[in-house]
Structure formats: C-alpha cells, structure tokens
C-alpha positions, 0 to 999 in steps of 0.5 A: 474353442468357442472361448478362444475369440473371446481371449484373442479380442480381449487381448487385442483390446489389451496389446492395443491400450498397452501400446498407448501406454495405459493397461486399463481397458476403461481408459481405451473405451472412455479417452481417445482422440479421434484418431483412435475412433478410426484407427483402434477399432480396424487395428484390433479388428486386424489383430482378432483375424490374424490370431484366429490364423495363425491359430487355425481356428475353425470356421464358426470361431473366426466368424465369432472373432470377427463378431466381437471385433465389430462389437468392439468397433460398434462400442468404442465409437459410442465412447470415444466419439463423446469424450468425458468432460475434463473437470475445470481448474487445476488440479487439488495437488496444484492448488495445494503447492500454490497455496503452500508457495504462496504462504511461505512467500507472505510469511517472508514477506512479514518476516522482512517487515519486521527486520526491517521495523526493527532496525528502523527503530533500533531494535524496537518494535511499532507497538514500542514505538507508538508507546511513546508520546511527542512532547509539545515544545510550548511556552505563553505568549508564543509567536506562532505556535506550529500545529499538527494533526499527531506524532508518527512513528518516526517523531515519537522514536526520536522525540522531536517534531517534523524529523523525515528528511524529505519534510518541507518544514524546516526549509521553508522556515528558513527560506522564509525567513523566520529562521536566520540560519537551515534549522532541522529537527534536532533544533525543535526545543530552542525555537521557542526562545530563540524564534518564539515558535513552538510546536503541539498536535491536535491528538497526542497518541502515536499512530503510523498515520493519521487514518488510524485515528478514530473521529472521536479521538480527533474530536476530543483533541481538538476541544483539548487544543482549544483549552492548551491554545486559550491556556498559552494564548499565542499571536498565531495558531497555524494548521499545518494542513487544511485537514486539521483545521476542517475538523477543528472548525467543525467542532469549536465553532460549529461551522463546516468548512467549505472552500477553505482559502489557505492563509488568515482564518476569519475565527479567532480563539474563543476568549482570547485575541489568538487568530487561525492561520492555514497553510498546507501540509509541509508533507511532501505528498501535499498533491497540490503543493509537492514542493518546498518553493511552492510552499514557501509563499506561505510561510512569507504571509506567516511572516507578514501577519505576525510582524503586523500584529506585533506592529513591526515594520515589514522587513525587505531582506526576503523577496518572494518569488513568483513561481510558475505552477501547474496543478496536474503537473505538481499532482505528477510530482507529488504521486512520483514522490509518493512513490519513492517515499514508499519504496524506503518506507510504505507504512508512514510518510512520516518515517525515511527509513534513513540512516541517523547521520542522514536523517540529522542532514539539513540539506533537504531536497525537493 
C-alpha cells in the first residue's frame, strides 16, 4: 500500500509533462515558464489527491500522497525558478546548411565568372590571355610617342592599344585635332604613317590591372623605356597618366615628383632632345577628369608644342573651349562611371565586356 502514493505522484509527473508534449520527467524539472512554477505543482498535487480517492486508499498513504505532492511543488520551484542558460548562437545543423548554402552560392558565383571570361575572350581564358603581349606601334623620329603604363586584358586579346569603348583616347585625338577624321582602335598601326603617332608601355607583361605589377617590374620597365625612347628619339614623350611618369621620374632622374603640373615636363631624355609631356589618364575613371571635354584641353596643348618644336605656324581651325568644371562634381561622375564600367566588367577598367561589332563602334560616349 505504501508504494501505491508513490506510483500515483510519478504518474501525475508523468500525465502532467505528457500534456506539455515532453515524456522526460527531466524536462518538466529543468524547463518551464513561470506558469509552470504555479501552476504544475497545484495540478499534480490535485492529481495525487483525487487518485488516492478514487482509490480509497487508507488514511496513512493519503498523507503519504500528499507528502510527495508537496515534495514535488518544493523541487520544481527550485528548478524551474532558475531556468538553463540557453547556449548562444544558432544551432550546429543551422551552421552547417548555411555554410553549405553559402558554399554552392561562391561556387556558382566563380562558375558565372568563368563563363562569362570565357565568352569575353571567345572561349579563351585570363591566364591565355595574359600570355599574350601588345606590340608597340613604333617607328624613329616619331612626333609623339603615346605611353601607357601596360597592356590589359582586353588589348592584349585584340592586340591594338586603347581598344574599350568608354576610353577617351581616341576622341580626344580627334576632337583635338591631331587626327582629321574619329579614328578607333583598329586604326592604332597606321598613325605612325599617316599622323606620326605611336604607341609603347612602360612593362610589356599583361596584367588585369596595373596593381598587379610588382614595384621592381615597373622599375625595370622604366630604365627599358629609357633605352627604347633614346633608340627611336621622338619630339614628344607623352604619359598618359600622372602615375606613370612619377615612377619614371623617380627612377631616371632621380627626382620624386612632387606636385606635378599636367603639361610640358622640365626633364628631357637623357642623350637626346626628347621633351616629357603629362597629360591625365584617357581612363574614364581619371577622378579628377572623368570626361572626354575635360580632357580635351590637353591634347590641344600636345598639339601646340609639337607645331612649336617643329616650328610651324599654329594652326586656327581648332578653338578650345573654356569648360566650366567642378571637382567634386567630376569625382560624383567619375564613381558613377566607375560603377557601370564594373557592372559590365569588375576585373579591368580596361575590358568593356561588349560585343565585338560594339567594341569596333567609334561613337564613344562620355
């Protein structure tokens, strides 16, 4: 009889945490909301006394039953009352699709890069294209000779100088006046001829961009320009970009350039009556000249200087036109071009990511 109270508590634990959904008596005693505090004790307590009824047990195991109920009510509001930390974070299975998700998604991601490089280049791949080298459209006693810091991918796959669309180069040749006619690209090999323009780069290796290239490689490309300006010993040297010539500066004249001015240099190549010319970046991300107009003031001086040097008169047929400019507006024009240029290409400015028809266009655009 005496082990009767005991089964009937045990069972009230147990009817109770079957009706919360859980069959563990470990869960009733270690979680609960404070409802359960209040609440589960007096139920289960009610339970011991209407089973010790209804099984007319005698007097001494009722008071037994009811000794246990109050032992219940005692040991679960010590329990419940201070409830187990929760650990933090999500759980291990959660992590673990996440991190599965997150996988897949990087794979497909790199897989898109690679179809999309693929077809860029028609079927062949970066490192094949950076194989390749861009030739140097050169010849003595040039006019101007055109220099860049090095070919990128998309010059090197087509093998002609300053092929993107959104380039500036080759409008401001013309809207300059050192071309008589919009020139693109696929013209590069007969401006030498027909213009007495040519084209080289300080480092002759591909690369996506010129952040690829290691100090000594530059360094080492400009002493080789040094030998390939005082071998073809043009009227002009002309930087395309104030970083190019820093770097060239540096290491021919032993002078670290320090606010640079844009235009006529003040060095001349050693052994030779070569002048430097700077200009900025024909790159359409050139912050403090994002457009083909702002440019163009420039070229006109190029164009003056080497009349001048050549001693001929200076011609009328080009007037420059005084452009209003705002440098934080040009740095707004230059981030939203920057922009786009990534959306149809993020691994080179250089590379449109176009169709060929639209790459061979010359109506450029701003």
């Amino acid at each position: 009889m005496c082990v009767r109270p005991v089964l009937i508590t045990f069972m009230s634990l147990c009817f109770y945490n079957r009706k919360r959904g859980k069959m563990s008596i470990k869960m009733v005693l270690t979680t609960g909301s404070i409802k359960e505090v209040f609440f589960g004790p007096i139920i289960m307590s009610l339970f011991s006394f209407i089973f010790s009824t209804v099984y007319e047990f005698d007097c001494e195991c009722t008071n037994m039953c009811f000794c246990l109920s109050f032992f219940n009510v005692t040991l679960l509001c010590v329990l419940v009352v201070t409830p187990v930390k929760k650990k933090r974070g999500r759980p291990p299975k959660q992590q673990a699709d996440e991190a599965k998700m997150q996988e897949e998604g990087d794979e497909a991601e790199a897989a898109k890069k690679a179809r999309r490089a693929l077809n860029r280049f028609n079927g062949m791949s970066v490192a094949e294209v950076m194989a390749r080298t861009l030739p140097d459209v050169i010849t003595y006693n040039l006019d101007i000779l055109i220099i860049g810091i090095n070919p990128g991918l998309l010059s090197a796959f087509k093998g002609h100088h300053y092929p993107n669309p959104g380039n500036h180069f080759w409008k401001c040749l013309f809207l300059s006046g050192l071309t008589d006619q919009q020139l693109n690209y696929m013209h590069d090999e007969i401006l030498p001829e027909n213009y007495s323009i040519g084209f080289t780069n300080m480092v002759e290796r591909t690369t996506p961009g010129s952040k690829d290239l290691s100090s000594k490689e530059i360094r080492e490309g400009g002493r080789l320009l040094l030998d390939k300006l005082q071998k073809y010993k043009p009227l002009i040297a002309a930087f395309n970009g104030k970083g190019i010539y820093e770097i060239f500066c540096k290491e021919i004249f032993g002078v670290k350039a320090k606010n640079l001015e844009f235009g006529l240099q003040p060095y001349k190549i050693p052994e030779t009556e070569t002048v430097c010319y700077l200009m900025p970046s024909s790159s359409p991300r050139c912050a403090q000249f994002p457009r083909a107009q702002d440019k163009v003031h420039f070229y006109i001086k190029l164009k003056e200087l080497r009349d001048q040097l050549k001693g001929l008169a200076p011609t009328r047929d080009v007037v420059e036109t005084q452009y209003s400019f705002d440098l934080q507006l040009a740095k707004d024009d230059a981030k939203k071009t920057a922009i786009k240029e990534e959306q149809v290409d993020p691994e080179y400015e250089s590379s449109s990511g176009l169709h060929d028809s639209a790459r061979q266009s010359s109506n450029f655009f701003d």
